[in-house]
C-alpha positions in Angstrom: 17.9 16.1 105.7 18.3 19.9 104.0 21.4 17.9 101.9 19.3 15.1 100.8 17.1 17.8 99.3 19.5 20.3 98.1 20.9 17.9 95.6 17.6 17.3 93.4 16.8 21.3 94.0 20.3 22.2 92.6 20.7 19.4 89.2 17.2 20.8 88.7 18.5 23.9 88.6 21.5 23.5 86.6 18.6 21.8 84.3 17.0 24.7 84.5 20.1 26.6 83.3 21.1 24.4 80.7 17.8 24.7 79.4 17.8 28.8 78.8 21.5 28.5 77.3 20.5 26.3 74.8 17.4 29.0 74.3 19.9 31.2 73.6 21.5 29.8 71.3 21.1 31.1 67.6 19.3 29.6 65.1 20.6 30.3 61.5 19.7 29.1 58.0 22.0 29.1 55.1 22.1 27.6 52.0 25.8 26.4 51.2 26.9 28.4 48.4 29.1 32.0 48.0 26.7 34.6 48.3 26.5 33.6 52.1 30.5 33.5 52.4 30.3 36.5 55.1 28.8 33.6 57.5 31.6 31.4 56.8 34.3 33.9 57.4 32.3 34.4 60.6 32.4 31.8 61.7 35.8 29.8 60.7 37.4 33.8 62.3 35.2 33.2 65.4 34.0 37.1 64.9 30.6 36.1 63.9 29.2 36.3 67.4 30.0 38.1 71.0 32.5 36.9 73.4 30.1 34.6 75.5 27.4 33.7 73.1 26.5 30.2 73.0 27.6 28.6 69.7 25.2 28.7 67.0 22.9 26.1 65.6 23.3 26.0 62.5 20.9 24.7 59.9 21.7 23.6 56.4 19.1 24.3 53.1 19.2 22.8 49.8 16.7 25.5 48.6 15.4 29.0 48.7 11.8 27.7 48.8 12.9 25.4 51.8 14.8 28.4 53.7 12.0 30.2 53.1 9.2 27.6 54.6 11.5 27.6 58.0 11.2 31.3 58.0 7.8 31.3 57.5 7.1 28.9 60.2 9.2 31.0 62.5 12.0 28.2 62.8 15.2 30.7 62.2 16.6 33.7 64.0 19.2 34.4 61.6 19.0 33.8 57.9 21.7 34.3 54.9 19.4 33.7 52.0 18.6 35.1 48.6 16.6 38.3 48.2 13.4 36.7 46.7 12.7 33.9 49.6 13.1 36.8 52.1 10.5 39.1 50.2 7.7 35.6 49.9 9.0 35.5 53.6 7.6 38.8 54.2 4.5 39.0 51.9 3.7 36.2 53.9 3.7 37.9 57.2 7.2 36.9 58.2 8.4 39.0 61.0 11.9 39.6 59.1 14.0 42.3 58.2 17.1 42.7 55.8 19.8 44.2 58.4 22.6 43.8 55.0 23.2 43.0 51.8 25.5 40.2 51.0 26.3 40.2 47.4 24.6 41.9 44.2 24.7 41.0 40.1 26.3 37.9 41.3 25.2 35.5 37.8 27.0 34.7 35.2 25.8 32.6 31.9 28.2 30.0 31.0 28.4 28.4 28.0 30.2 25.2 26.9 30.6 22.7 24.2 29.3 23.2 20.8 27.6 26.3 21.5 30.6 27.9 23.1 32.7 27.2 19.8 30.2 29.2 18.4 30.8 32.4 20.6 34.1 35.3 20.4 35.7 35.0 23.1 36.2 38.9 23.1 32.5 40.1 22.1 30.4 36.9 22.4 27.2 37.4 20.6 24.9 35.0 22.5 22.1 35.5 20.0 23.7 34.8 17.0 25.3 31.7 18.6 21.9 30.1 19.6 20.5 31.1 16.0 23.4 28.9 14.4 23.3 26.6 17.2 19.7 25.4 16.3 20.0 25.4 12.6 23.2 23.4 12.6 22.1 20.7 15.5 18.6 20.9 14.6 17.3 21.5 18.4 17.2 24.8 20.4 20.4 24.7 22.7 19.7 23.7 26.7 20.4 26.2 28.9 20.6 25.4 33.5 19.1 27.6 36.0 17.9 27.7 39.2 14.7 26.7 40.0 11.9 29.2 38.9 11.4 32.5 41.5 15.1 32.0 41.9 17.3 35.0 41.8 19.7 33.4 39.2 16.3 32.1 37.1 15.2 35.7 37.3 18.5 37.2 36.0 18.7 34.1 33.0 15.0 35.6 31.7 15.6 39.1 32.5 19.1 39.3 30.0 17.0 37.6 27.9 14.1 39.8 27.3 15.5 43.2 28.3 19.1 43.0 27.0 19.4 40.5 24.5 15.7 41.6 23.5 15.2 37.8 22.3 12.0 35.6 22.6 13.0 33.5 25.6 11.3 30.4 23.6 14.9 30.5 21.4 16.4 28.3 24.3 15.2 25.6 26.5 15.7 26.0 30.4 16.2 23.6 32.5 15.2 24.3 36.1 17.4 22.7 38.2 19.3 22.5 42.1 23.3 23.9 41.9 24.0 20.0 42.6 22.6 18.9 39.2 23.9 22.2 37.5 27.3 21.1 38.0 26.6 17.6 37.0 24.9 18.6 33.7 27.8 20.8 33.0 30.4 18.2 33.3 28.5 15.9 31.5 28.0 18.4 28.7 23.7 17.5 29.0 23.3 20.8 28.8 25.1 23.6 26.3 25.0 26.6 29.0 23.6 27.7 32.7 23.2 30.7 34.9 25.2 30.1 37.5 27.1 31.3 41.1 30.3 30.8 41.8 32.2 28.7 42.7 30.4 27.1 39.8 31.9 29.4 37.5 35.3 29.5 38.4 35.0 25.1 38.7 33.7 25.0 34.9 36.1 27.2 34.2 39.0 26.0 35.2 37.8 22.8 34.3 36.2 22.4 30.5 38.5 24.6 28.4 35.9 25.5 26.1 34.1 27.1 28.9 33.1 30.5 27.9 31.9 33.9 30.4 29.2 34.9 28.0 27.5 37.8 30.0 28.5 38.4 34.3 26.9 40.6 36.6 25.8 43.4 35.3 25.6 42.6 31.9 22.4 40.5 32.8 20.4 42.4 35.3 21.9 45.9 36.4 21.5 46.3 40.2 20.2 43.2 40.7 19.9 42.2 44.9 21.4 38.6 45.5 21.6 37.4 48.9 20.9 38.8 51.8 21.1 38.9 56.0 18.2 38.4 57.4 17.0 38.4 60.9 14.0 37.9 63.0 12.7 41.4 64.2 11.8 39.7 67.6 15.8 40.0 67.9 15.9 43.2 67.2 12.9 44.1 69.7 14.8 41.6 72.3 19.2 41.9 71.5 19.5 44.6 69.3 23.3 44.6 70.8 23.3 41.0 69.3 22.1 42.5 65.8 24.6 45.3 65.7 27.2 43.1 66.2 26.0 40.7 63.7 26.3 43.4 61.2 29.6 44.7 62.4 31.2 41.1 62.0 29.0 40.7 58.3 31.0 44.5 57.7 34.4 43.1 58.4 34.0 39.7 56.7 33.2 41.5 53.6 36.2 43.5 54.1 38.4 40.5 54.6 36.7 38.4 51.3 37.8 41.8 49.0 40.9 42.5 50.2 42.2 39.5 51.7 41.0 36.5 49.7 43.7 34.2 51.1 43.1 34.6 54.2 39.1 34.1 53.9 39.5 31.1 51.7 39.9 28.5 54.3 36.7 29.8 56.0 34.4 29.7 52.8 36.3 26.6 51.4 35.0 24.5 54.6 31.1 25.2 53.9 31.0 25.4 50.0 30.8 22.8 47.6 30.6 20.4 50.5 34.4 21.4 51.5 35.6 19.3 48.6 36.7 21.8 46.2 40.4 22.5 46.2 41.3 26.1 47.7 42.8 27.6 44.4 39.1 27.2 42.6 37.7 29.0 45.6 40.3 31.5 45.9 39.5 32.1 42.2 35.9 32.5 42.6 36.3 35.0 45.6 38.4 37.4 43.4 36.3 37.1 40.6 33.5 38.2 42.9 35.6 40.7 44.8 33.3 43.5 43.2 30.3 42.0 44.1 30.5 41.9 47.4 28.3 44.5 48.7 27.2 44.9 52.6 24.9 48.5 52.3 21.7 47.5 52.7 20.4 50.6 51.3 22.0 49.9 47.7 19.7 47.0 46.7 16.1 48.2 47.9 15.6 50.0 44.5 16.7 46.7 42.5 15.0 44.9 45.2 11.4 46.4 43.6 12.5 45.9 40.1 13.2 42.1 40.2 9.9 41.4 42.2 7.9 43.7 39.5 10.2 41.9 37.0 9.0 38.5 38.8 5.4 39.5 39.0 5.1 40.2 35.2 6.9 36.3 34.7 4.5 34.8 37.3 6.8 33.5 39.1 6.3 35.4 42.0 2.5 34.4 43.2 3.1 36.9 46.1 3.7 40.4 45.9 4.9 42.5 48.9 3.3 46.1 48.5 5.7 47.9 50.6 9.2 46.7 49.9 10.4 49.3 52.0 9.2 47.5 55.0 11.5 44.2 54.9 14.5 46.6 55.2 15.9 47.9 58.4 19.0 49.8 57.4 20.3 51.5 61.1 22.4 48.5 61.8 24.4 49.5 58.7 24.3 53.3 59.3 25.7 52.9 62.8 28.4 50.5 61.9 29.5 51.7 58.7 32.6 53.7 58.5 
């Protein structure tokens, strides 16, 4: 008799336990593309999480606006995503906070084709090369970004404006996904873009005419990219699970500057699909080597300069008043050398 009853009580109590491990289990977004390579390295080193964790689930974007929605909703623990969906996240009541910093002034404007012939190589004056651009083919050149409120969009019209000090009206954008960015590249349908790497470092290495006209920097000084964001019900509930978070964020950074070899593999599985060969994203990790920046507390005054900067475009419908407040820096202090 107590055996017959035993075995339902126990499988619904392995049930039971199946059911909170799976609970456990993380939840975190990502959008496949370099500035979240410190999740990769996590992951393909197996440092990302503690000894005993349950594996992650991970979920796949296409799109900041997209990541954004799930966080919003309250569908991710864990999020590696640009700076601007996790300020809407928080203007919009998110309970987020930025625990590190990913990457900074991590755009570049590429140009190709005719409009690259008409750029030195050495001191590329972009201005001048649109001017003769559009009074020799008789149409403004076409320039790729990133959908508007994007980081790299914001970068494109902010180099523009501020640095060139040219009407923005001298080229046409096209607002488009990284997917259809590469594809109008090959395919020379557009004459230039704004773009991450490993875009870069593929176009490069790929169209010899391809020319660096302005990186980093150049375009938008300080400017935040992406970002690691968690849910600050986390931190209220594992703030253990946090710290180390940003511990394992701390070393992959380390091992993406200094050891690019070695992190290639990792980043190579998630980015581009995992069909780009290893030597274009080895390339693209050097090239960003510099860029790679985990302190948190490095990007909150660029942080309220590309929302004002966003604001005064209108592409950024929703303003956080205290920027301040999506930024919980301690995880850095403590682990930080």
């Amino acid at each position: 008799m107590f055996s017959r009853y035993l075995a339902p009580s126990l499988l619904a109590l392995s049930v039971s336990f199946s059911a909170q491990a799976a609970e456990q289990a993380l939840e975190i977004g990502y959008l496949p593309i370099m500035p979240a390579a410190q999740l990769f390295v996590g992951l393909g080193s197996g440092d990302l999480l503690p000894e005993g964790q349950p594996d992650p689930k991970l979920v796949q974007f296409q799109s900041g606006p997209a990541l954004t929605q799930a966080l919003i909703a309250g569908q991710l623990d864990v999020a590696y995503v640009g700076i601007g969906p996790a300020l809407v996240a928080k203007a919009k009541e998110a309970d987020v906070k930025v625990v590190a910093s990913n990457i900074v002034e991590q755009v570049s404007v590429v140009a190709i084709g005719d409009l690259s012939s008409y750029l030195d190589a050495d001191k590329p004056d972009f201005a001048a090369a649109v001017a003769k651009f559009t009074q020799e083919k008789g149409h403004k050149p076409k320039v790729a970004s990133y959908p508007k409120g994007a980081v790299p969009e914001a970068a494109l019209q902010y180099w523009l404006r501020n640095m060139l000090k040219v009407d923005p009206g001298v080229v046409e954008v096209i607002y488009q996904g990284e997917a259809q960015i590469q594809q109008a590249l090959s395919n020379h349908a557009v004459d230039a873009a704004a773009i991450l790497e490993p875009t870069v470092s593929q176009i490069l290495q790929r169209q010899p005419d391809a020319k660096i006209v302005a990186h980093g920097g150049e375009l938008f000084p300080n400017e935040p990219g992406s970002v690691l964001l968690v849910r600050e019900g986390l931190i209220k509930s594992n703030p253990d699970l946090v710290q180390h978070l940003v511990n394992a964020h701390l070393r992959a950074t380390a091992m993406l500057r200094d050891e690019p070899a070695k992190a290639t593999p990792y980043v190579q599985k998630y980015v581009g699909g995992g069909r780009l060969p290893k030597d274009i994203v080895q390339a693209a990790i050097e090239r960003s080597r510099d860029q790679f920046q985990p302190d948190p507390r490095k990007i909150i005054d660029g942080t309220v300069q590309l929302q004002d900067f966003q604001v005064s475009l209108g592409t950024l419908a929703t303003k956080l008043d205290d920027v301040q407040s999506l930024f919980d820096v301690r995880f850095y202090e403590k682990a930080a050398p």
